[in-house]
N, C-alpha and C positions, 0 to 999 in steps of 0.2 A: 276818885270815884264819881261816875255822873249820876243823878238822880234817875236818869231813864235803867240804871242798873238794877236798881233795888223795887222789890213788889213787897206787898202784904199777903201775907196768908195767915186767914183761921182756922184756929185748931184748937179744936173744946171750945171754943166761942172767944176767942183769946185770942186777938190779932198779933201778929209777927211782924217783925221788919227782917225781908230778908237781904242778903246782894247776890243778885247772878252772878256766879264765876264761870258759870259756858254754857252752851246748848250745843244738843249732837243729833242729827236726824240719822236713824238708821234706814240702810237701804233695806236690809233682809225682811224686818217687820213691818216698815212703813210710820214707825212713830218719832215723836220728836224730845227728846229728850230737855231737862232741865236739871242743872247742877245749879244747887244754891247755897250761903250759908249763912246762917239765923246770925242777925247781929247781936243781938245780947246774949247769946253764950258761945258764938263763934263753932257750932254745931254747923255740917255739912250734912246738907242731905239732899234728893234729888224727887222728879216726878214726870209723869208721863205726859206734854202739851197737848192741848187739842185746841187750836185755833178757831173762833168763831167768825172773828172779824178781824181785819188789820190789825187791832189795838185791842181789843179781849178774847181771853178764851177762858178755859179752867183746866186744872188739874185732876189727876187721876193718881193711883198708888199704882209704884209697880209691881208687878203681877212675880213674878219668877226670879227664881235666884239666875238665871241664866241673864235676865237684864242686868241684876244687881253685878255680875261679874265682868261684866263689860264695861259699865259705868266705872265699876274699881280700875280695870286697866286704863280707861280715859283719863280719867279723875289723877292717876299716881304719873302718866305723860304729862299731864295739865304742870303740875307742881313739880317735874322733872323741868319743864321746860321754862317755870316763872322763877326755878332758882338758878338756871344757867344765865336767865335775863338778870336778876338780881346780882349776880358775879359780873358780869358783864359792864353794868352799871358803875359797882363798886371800882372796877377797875379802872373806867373812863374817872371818875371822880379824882382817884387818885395821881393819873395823869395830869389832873388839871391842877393839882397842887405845887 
């Protein structure tokens, strides 16, 4: 995991360490999505980008269960496709034995 993965966020005034698992820009709405999960209790959960500058911006909650279900379908491809890479892996490993 690289450091530029992982951000802070406050919440109740109680900073988080989170790690980016992916960002997704929708075309239909025009926003940018952000999949994250909280390192110390390994909690997933996501928020709306809004870019200020190259290097900062802030978050936003999302609005609708209509975001929320879309993120689910990304979110369960994401974890589809990092356990076919982890089989994958396991498999070269095992060749190399």
């Amino acid at each position: 995991m690289q450091d530029d993965n992982l951000i802070t966020i406050t919440i109740d005034d109680e900073e988080k360490v989170a790690e980016i698992l992916f960002t997704h820009h929708d075309e239909d709405n025009d926003k940018t999505y952000v999949v994250f999960r909280f390192m110390d209790s390994e909690e997933i959960s996501a928020a709306v980008y809004h870019e200020e500058t190259d290097t900062e911006g802030y978050f936003e909650d999302i609005e609708t269960e209509q975001e929320w279900e879309l993120l689910d379908e990304i979110l369960s491809d994401y974890f589809d496709e990092s356990e076919e890479y982890d089989v994958e892996e396991e498999d070269e490993d095992e060749e190399n034995i």
